[in-house]
N, C-alpha and C positions, 0 to 999 in steps of 0.2 A: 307849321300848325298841323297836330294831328289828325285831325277833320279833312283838309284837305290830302294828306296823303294817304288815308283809308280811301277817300273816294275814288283817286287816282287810281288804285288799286284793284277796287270794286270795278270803274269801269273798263279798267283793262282783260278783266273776266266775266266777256258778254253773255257765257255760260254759267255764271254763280260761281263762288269761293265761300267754302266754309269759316265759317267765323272764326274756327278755333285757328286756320291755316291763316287768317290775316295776322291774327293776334300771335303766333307764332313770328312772323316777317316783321313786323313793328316792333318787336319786343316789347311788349306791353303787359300786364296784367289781366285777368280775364273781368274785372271790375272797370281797367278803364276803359278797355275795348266796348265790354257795353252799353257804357254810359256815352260812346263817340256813335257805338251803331243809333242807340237810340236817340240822339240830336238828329242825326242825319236823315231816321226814320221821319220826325217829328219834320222835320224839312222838305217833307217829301223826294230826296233824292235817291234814296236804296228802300229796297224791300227786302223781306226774308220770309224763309220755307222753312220748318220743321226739318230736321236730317238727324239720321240717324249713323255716325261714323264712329268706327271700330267698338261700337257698342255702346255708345255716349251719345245722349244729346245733346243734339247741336244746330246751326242755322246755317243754310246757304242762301248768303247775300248776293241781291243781285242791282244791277243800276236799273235807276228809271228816267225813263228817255230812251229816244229812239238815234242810234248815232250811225245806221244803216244798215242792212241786212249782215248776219254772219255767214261766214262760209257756207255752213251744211242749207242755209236757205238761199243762197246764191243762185242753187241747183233748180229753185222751183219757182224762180222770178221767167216771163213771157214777154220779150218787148216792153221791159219795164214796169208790168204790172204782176202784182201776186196774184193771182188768179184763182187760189182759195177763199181769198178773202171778197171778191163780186159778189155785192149783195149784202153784203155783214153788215148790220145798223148799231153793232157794237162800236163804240168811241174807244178802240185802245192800238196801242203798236203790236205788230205781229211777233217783236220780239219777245215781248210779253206779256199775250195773249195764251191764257191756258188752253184753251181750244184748238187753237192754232197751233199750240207746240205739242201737241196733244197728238194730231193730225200730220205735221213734220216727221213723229219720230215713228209714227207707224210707217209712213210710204218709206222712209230710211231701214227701218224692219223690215219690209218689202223685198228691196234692193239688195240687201244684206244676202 
């Protein structure tokens, strides 16, 4: 089923994949690939971002759901807790939290 293996795909890129790079990997068309992002949209299991790649636009999908911290936030967990996030009365995951990756990639700018 190609729903389920766009998803597989998507969640295997906790950092976003471009739609055009999915629909490249499936060999698909860029008609049906749409019509799979947007079931899945409509499903609430992926989102997407405006992108702009090699001068084309385009969408980087991302999953939704929280399936546990990535690596570059491994760095800024304390005893188990995220410690940016005390106090936040926002309801969402810190992987996909704009805020919060927001805030990630500057301390990572930082460090840099």
């Amino acid at each position: 089923m190609p729903e389920k293996e766009m998803l597989e795909i998507i969640n295997s890129h906790r950092e976003g994949i471009l739609q055009s790079e999915i629909r490249k990997l499936m060999e698909i068309d860029s008609k049906k690939c749409s019509r799979i992002v947007n079931k899945l949209m409509k499903e609430h299991l992926i989102r997407r971002e405006d992108e702009l790649a090699e001068g084309r636009k385009t969408y980087r999908l991302f999953p939704i759901g929280f399936t546990g911290p990535s690596e570059r936030h491994l760095k800024l967990i304390a005893n188990g807790i995220f410690s940016p996030c005390t106090g936040c009365d926002l309801e969402c995951y810190p992987e996909t939290c704009y805020r919060l990756n927001g805030w990630v990639l500057a301390v990572i700018a930082e460090e840099a």
